[in-house]
N, C-alpha and C positions, 0 to 999 in steps of 0.2 A: 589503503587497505580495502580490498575488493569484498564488499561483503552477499556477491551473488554465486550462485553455485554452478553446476552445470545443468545435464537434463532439461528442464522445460524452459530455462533461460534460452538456449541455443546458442550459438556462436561467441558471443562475449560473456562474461561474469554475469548477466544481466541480463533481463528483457533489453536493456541499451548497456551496450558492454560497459562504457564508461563510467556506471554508477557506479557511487565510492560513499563508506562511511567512513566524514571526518579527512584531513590527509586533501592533497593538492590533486593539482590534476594526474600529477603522476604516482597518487596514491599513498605520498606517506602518511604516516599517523599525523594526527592535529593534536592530540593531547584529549579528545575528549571535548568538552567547555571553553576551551579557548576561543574568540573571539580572531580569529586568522581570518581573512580573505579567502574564501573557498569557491575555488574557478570549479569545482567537481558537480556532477549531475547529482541532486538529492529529487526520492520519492519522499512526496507529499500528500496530506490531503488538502480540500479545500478549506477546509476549517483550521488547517493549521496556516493559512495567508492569512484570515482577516483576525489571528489572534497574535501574528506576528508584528514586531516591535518596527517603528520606523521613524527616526528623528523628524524627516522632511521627505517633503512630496519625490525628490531626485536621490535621496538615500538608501546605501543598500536596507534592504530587509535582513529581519534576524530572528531566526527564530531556534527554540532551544539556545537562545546566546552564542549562537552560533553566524555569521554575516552568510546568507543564502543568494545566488546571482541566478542560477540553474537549474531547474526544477525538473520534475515530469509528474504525470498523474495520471491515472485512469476514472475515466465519468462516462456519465451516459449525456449523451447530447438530449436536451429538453428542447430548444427550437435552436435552427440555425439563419442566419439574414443574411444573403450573400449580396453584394455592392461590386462594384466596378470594379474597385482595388483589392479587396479583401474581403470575407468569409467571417461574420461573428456569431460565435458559438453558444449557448448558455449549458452550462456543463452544470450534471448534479450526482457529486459521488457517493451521499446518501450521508456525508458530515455536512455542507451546507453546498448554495449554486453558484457559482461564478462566470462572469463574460471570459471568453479566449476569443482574440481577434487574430486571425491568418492572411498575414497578405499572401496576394493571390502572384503567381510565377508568370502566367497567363488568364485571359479572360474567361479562358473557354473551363478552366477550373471548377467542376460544381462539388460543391461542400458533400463530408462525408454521411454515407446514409441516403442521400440524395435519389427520391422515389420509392424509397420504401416505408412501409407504416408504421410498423416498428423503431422504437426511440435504441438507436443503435449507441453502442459504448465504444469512445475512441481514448488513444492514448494521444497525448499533448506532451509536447518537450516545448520550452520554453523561459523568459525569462519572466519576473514577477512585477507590476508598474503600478503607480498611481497616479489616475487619467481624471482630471475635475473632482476630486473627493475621492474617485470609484475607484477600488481596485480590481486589478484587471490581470490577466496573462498575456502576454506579448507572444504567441506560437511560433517559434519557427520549424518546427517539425508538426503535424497530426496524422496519425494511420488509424485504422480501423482493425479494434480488435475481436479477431475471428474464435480465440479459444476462451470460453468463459475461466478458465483458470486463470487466465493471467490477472483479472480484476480480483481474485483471492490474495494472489501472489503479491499483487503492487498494496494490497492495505496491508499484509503480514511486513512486508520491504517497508513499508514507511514507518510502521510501530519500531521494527527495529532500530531503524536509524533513532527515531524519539527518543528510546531507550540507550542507544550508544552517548547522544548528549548529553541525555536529563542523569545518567547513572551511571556512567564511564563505560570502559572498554569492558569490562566483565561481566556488566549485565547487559550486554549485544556483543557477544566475540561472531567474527568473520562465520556466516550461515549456519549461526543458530538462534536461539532465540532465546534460551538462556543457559547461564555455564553453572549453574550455583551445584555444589553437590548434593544438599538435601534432595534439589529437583530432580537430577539425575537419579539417585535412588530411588525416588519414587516412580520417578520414569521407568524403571529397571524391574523394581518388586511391588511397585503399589503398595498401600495400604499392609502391611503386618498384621494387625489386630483384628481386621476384621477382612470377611472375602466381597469382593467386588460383583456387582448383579453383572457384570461385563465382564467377569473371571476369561472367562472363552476364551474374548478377542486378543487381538497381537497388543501390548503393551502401548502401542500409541493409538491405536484404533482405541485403547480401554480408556486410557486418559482424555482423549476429545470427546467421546459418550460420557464420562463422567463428569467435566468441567459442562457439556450441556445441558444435563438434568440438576446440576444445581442449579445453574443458572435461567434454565426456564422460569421456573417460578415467577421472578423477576422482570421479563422478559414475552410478553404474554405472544408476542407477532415474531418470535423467534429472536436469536442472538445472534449479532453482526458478527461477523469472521475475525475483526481484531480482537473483540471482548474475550473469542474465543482462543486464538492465540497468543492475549497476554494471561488469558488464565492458567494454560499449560502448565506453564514450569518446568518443561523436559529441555533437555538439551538433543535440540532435533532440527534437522538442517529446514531451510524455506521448502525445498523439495521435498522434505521426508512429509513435511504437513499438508501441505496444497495434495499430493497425491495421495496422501491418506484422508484425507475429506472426499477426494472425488471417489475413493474407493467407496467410502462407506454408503456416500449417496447412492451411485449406480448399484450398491446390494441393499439398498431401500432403509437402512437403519439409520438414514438423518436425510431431511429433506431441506429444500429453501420453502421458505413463507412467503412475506410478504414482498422480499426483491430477491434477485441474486446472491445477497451478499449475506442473506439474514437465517439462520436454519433452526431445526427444532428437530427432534429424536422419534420417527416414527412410532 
């Protein structure tokens, strides 16, 4: 089950076509929770590796009870060490930092970012390892990503899948975020009882101004992009939201704070 859409994904279901929620490499369902062998690419964060389950140091990883082999993730590179053979990374996606080590194809290979000042964000495709205690990423893929959307995109991609394991197929059906009818209704008409200070806007531009003014409060440096997309509740594709966040920023009515990832309601 292909849970990426089109549009900003590009060519595959996916920023990497191959990502799959649940289901083999060739896509069929897993059941949800099942504990299957899953050859399939899952987006992560970093915080979900070192809270993931692992009997022994050569065992798969599992997380959501789920066995994980393939990962991917997007982070911002905090320093990189490049060696003869390989390129290591310290990635920080703003849940916690981890090593990615890259072997190198060639020597002449300089790591990504390389000369500029700026702590650039790449994506890693790779497997997940544990290296003397340390866990680690094993890279066999890293590029360098150019559109700040996709690092919205890949933390909204990783809640979902969380949410396809932790709470079966119907709360993460294929590119949305959630299928419940209350939320759809609400998606729809908003609030009945009372009128919305965001009356105006289009129905999902009203529900992401309104899941961020509750949640400011709470929140004093702004609200991270997944808080904000599991508080939704609509049933609205990965594309409907990432592009409706960027709408709202560029007409000034939510900004980022403290990083990229983090916003608050002009």
């Amino acid at each position: 089950m292909s849970y990426g859409g089109g549009g900003f994904y590009g060519d595959g279901g996916g920023f990497l076509s191959g990502s799959q929620v649940g289901g083999d490499s060739q896509g069929s369902p897993s059941g949800g929770k099942a504990r299957n062998a899953n050859q399939s690419l899952r987006a992560i964060t970093i915080r979900q590796i070192y809270t993931a389950e692992q009997t022994h140091s050569d065992a798969d990883f599992v997380i959501d009870g789920s066995d994980t082999t393939q990962v991917t993730l997007v982070a911002q590179v905090v320093a990189a060490n490049k060696q003869a053979t390989n390129i290591t990374y310290k990635l920080n996606d703003g849940t916690a930092e981890i090593k990615a080590k890259h072997w190198l194809d060639n020597s002449e290979e300089e790591a990504i970012g390389h000369g500029q000042n700026e702590h650039v964000y790449i994506r890693v495709v790779g497997t997940l390892k544990t290296f003397s205690g340390e866990r680690q990423i094993n890279a066999v893929h890293t590029r360098l990503v150019t559109d700040p959307m996709e690092i919205y995109y890949h933390l909204i991609e990783a809640q979902l899948v969380h949410l396809y394991y932790t709470r079966g197929e119907t709360a993460a059906a294929p590119g949305a975020v959630s299928a419940a009818a209350p939320a759809a209704s609400a998606y729809q008409a908003g609030s009945k009882g009372q009128q919305s200070k965001f009356a105006k806007f289009p129905p999902l531009q009203r529900r992401i101004l309104e899941v961020l003014e509750q949640l400011m409060p709470q929140h004093e440096q702004g609200v991270h992009v997944t808080t904000i997309a599991n508080g939704l509740n609509v049933q609205a594709s990965i594309d409907e939201i990432g592009a409706t966040m960027e709408k709202l920023a560029e007409e000034g009515h939510i900004y980022a704070t403290m990083d990229d990832e983090h916003f608050a309601i002009s």
